[in-house]
Structure formats: structure tokens, C-alpha cells
N, C-alpha and C positions, 0 to 999 in steps of 0.2 A: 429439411423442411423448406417448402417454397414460401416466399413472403413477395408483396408488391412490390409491381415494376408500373413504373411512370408510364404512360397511356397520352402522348406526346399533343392526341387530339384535344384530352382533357384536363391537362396538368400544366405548369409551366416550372422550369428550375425555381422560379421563384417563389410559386404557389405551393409547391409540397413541401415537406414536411418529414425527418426522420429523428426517430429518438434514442438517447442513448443512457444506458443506467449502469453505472459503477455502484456494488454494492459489499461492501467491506464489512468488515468484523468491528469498529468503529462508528462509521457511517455510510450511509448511502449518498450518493451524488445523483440525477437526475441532467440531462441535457439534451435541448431539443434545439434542432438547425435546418438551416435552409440547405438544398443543397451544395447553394455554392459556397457553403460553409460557415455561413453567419450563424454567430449564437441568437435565439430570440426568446427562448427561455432558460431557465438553469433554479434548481434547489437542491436541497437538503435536508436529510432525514437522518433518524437512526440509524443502527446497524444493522445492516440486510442478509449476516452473515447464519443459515439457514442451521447450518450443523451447529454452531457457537450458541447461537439464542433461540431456535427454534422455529420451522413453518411459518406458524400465523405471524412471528413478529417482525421476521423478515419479508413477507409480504407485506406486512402494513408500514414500511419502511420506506417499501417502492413505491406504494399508494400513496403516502403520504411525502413524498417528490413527486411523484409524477403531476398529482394536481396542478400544486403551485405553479411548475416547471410551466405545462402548457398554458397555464391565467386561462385566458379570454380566447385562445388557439384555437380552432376547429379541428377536434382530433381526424376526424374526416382526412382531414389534410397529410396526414400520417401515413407514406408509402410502405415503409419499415423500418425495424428497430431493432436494437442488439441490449440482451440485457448481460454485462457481465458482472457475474456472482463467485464471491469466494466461499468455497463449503459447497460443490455441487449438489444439489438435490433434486434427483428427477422430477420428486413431484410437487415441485416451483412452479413447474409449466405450465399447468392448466389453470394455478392461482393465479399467475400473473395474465394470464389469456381472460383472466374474468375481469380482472381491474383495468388493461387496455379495455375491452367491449363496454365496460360504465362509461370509459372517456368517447366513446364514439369512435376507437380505432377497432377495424377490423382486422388488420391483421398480427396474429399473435410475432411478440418476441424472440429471436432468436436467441436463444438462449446459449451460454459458452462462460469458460471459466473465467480470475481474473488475470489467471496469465496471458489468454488471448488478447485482452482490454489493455493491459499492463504494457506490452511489447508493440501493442499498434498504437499505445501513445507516445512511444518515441523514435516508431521509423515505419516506415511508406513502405521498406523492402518485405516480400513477403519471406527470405528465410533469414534466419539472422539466429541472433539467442537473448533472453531475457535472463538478468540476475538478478533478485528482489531480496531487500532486508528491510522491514520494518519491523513487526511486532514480529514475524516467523520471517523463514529466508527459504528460498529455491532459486533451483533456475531450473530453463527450457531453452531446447532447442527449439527453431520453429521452422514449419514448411508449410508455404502457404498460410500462413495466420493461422495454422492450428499448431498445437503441440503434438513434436514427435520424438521427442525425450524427456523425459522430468528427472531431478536430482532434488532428493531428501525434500523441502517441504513436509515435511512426516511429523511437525505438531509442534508445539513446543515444551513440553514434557518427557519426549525422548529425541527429537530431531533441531530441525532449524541453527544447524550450527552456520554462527555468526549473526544472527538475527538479532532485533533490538532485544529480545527476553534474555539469548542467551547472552548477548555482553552485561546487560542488568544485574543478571543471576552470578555471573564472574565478578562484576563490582562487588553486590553485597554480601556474597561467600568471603573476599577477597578483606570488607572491612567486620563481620562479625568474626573471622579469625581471628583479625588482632585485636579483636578489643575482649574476646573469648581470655588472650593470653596477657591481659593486663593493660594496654595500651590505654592512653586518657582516651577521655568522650571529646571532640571537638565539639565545641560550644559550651560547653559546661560551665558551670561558675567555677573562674578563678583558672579557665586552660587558656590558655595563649591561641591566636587567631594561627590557624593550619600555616604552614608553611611549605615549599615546594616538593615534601616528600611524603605531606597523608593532607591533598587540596580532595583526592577524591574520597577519604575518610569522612571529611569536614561536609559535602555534600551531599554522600549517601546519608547520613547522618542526621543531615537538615532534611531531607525529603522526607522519611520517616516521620520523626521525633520532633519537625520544627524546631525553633530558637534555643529552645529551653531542656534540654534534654537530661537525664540522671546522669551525675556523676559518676556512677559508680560505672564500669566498664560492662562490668558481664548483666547488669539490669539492663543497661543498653541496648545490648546483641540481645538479647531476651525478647524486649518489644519491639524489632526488628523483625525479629521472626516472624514474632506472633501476627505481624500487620502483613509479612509477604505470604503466611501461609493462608492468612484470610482471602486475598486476592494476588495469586500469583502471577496473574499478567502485568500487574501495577509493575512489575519487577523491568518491563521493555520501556517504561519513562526512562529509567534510568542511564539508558543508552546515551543521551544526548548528555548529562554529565558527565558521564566516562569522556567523551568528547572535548568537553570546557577543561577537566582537570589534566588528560593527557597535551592538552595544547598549553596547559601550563605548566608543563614538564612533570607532575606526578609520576614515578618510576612506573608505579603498579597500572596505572591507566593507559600509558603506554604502551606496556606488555598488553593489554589487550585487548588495545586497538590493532594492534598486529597480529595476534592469535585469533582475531576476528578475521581482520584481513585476510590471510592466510585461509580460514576456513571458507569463506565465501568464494576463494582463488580456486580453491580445491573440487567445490561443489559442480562451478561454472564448466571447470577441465572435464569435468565427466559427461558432458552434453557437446560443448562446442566446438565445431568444424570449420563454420566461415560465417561470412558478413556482420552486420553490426551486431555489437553488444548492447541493450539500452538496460542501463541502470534504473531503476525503480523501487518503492520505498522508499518510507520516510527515514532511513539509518543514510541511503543511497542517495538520495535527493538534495538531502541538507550539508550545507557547508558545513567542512569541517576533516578532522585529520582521518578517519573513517573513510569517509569519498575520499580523500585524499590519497590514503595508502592506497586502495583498491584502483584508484587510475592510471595511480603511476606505474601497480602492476598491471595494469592493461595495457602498456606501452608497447604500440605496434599494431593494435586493434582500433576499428572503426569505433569510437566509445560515445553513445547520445543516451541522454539525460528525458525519462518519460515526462512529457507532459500530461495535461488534465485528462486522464480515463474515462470519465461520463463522455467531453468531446471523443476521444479516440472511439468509444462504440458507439456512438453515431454515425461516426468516420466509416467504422464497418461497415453501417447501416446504408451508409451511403453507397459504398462497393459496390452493392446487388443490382444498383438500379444508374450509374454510372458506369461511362466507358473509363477503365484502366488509365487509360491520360490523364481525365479531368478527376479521377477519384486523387493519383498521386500529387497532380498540380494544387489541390486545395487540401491535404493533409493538415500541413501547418495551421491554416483555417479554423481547421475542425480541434487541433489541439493544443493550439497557445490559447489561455486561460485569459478569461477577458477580461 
């Protein structure tokens, strides 16, 4: 799909204008730049994630970033724009080709997945490979800023081993077990504050159940259930406890911080050749023994850390209409978060 090139008589780097939209199963991002990489808008919306929530809501996601994002901007100004979308769906394109044309931009979106978004916000090189664990987990090779291997990504219901659902789902299998086999309620009236071998009982526990939770063991693991099978993605918060309990030595949280580790090691091997690896997701992004395990097993590899996604496809955006020099020299620009 051809999209606008700067017209050198009528433009200037500083006058135009590229936009860039990150749109997630969470939330949508929105960000619009100058070429020579200044932010001058940036918002936020829902979740834009097409397959997850559906079409219209996912476009009204981007709609409702993209306004704010340009304010008072002359979408005019707008040479082009990359939107990346997790949950592909083809016919995104023409919705979003409607909601540019209300702003005054003419040229539609380039549309592309969020792996392409994901791996160009943490490197300039075009082959490299992207490992992502936040809510689901994948990786990709890449050539040229497109994907030419994908590994697992496959949902979180039957795939995404290592991803924040699946260590969530390992945590609280891990504590309705034991409390299945008698084990006290942490927090219960009259139990003793967790100690260093059930800290990640004590917080799956709390997340659930709050302060106050039934004594009795197996009522416990009961409304446990019942609250992860009403909403089973609630189950990938849980990721970042696993985190705090195995960093306070919890046996079982340890275990699998490493069986996560291990799985996301596994996933990455089945795609990657050479050049950088960039970490991404929010399991992958955030301090902690998580990123921790996974870097040290990256030892030996180029390993960078993605920045802000909305800048990185803008960044894209920007490629089309830049020379290869000045796109690489302003990367950073376009995706340290302002």
C-alpha cells in the first residue's frame, strides 16, 4: 500500500506530520511526531484489540486516541502513519481509512501487526527477533520490520507458554491445590502472617478474596475459582506477584519463575538466527526475577529492552518518507517516552 512522501517544495521536516497507533488488548496508545522525532501529541484509549472485543470497539478506541492525540494539529499535516494492531483483522482498514478522512488526513494507515510495533520500539536494526510476555507470550523473527517466523502466540487458552496468564494460571492452580488438601487460608482470622514458604499463597489469596477471606480451606479454593472462571484473564495480574513472592524466596514462585523462563527460552530458540533480541511486554519490561532469569539466559546476545510502541509506529511512519540515515539517527526520538 503506497502512503505519502514529503513534497520537499511544500513541506518542511518540521511542518509534517506522522502518526503512530499502538492498539492492544488493554489499551490503545495514539502518537503523533514531527519528523525529526518530536512528540506533539500522544493519548489514550481502550482496547483496540479487534478479535478480543470486537470491530466497532476497537475502532472506536483508535477514534477516540487519535482526536485528542492531534488537539488543534492540522491533520493535513499528516504524510503517513502506521497503525499497529493486535488481533489482525482485515477489515480494520477501511474503518480506520474513515476515521483518518473525518481528521482531515488523506492518507489511510498502514496497517501491520503488534509484533512489527513491538520490535521497532526496541531497535533501529531491521532483522533481529522480538520475545513478548505480557498478558500472552510469542516471539518473531524479523526481516526487514516484517515478521518471518512466528512461535506459539496461539491464545491463552491453549498457547502462550510463559506469558503473564500462564504464570498467573501456575500460581493459582499452585495455591488452590493446597488449600484443596487442607492447607490454612492466609489472612484468615486467627492464621499467622505467611512466612517465606506460602508468601505467594498469602497473595494469590489477597487478590482474590481481599483481607478477609473464609477460613475454611476448600470454601477458599471454591471462590477462587469461581472469580478466575468468571474472568480468566484477571488470571495474567497475577504474574507480577509471582514476581514479589519468588524475590522473597517462596519455594513454589521460584519454580516458576523458571519454568516460565525456561518456556519463553524455548519459544525464542525456535525463530532466532542473529542480531538483536528486544524484550517486550509488560512480564519482559518490568523489573524483576522474570526479566531477570530471561537475560541472564540471553547472555551472549544483543538484548534491548522495547520502548513506547505508539512512538515506534510512527517511527515506521516515518521510514517511508525518510532517508535510512536520518530514519536510524532519530529512532531513539521517536521511542523514548516523554
Amino acid at each position: 500500500m503506497l502512503i505519502g512522501h514529503v513534497n520537499p517544495q511544500t513541506r518542511t521536516v518540521t511542518e509534517s506530520l506522522v502518526v503512530g497507533v499502538d492498539a492492544g488488548a488493554t489499551s490503545t496508545r495514539v502518537a503523533v511526531h514531527t519528523l525529526t522525532g518530536t512528540r506533539v501529541g500522544y493519548a489514550r484509549a481502550g482496547a483496540g484489540n479487534p478479535t478480543a472485543h470486537g470491530l466497532a470497539k476497537a475502532v472506536a478506541a483508535v477514534a477516540d486516541a487519535l482526536g485528542p492525540a492531534l488537539g488543534s494539529l492540522d491533520g493535513a499535516r499528516v504524510v503517513a502513519s502506521v497503525a499497529g494492531v493486535a488481533g489482525h483483522v482485515e477489515e480494520m482498514v477501511p474503518e480506520l481509512a474513515k476515521v483518518w478522512a473525518a481528521h482531515g488526513i488523506s492518507h489511510t494507515p498502514r496497517y501491520v501487526d503488534d509484533v512489527t510495533v513491538g520490535y521497532a520500539a526496541g531497535s533501529a536494526e531491521p532483522e533481529g527477533s522480538l520475545l513478548l510476555s505480557g498478558t500472552g507470550a510469542v516471539a518473531a523473527r524479523m526481516a526487514g520490520f516484517e515478521p518471518a517466523a512466528i512461535a506459539d502466540g496461539l491464545g491463552w487458552l491453549l498457547g502462550d507458554a510463559g506469558s503473564g496468564f500462564w504464570i498467573g494460571r501456575r500460581a493459582a492452580m499452585a495455591v488452590i491445590e493446597a488449600l484443596d488438601r487442607g492447607a490454612p487460608v492466609p489472612g484468615a482470622p486467627g492464621q499467622d502472617h505467611p512466612d517465606a514458604g506460602d508468601v505467594l499463597a498469602g497473595l494469590v489469596v489477597s487478590h482474590f478474596l481481599g483481607t478477609r477471606p473464609p477460613d475454611e480451606p476448600r470454601e477458599a479454593a471454591l471462590r477462587v475459582v469461581r472469580l478466575a472462571q468468571a474472568d480468566p484473564v484477571r488470571l495474567a495480574a497475577l504474574s507480577s506477584l509471582v514476581g514479589r513472592a519468588a524475590s522473597d524466596g517462596d519455594p513454589t514462585a521460584v519454580e516458576i519463575v523458571r519454568e516460565a523462563a525456561d518456556h519463553l527460552m524455548a519459544t525464542l530458540h525456535r525463530v532466532h538466527v542473529s542480531g538483536p533480541v528486544v524484550l517486550t511486554g509488560s512480564v519482559l519490561t518490568s523489573e524483576g526475577p522474570i526479566r531477570q532469569t530471561v537475560v541472564e539466559l540471553l547472555a551472549g546476545e544483543t538484548v534491548t529492552t522495547a520502548g513506547d510502541a505508539a512512538g515506534a509506529a510512527a517511527w515506521l511512519a516515518a521510514r517511508e518518507v525518510l532517508s535510512e540515515a536520518d530514519a536510524r539517527a532519530r529512532h531513539a526520538t521517536f521511542t523514548t517516552a516523554a
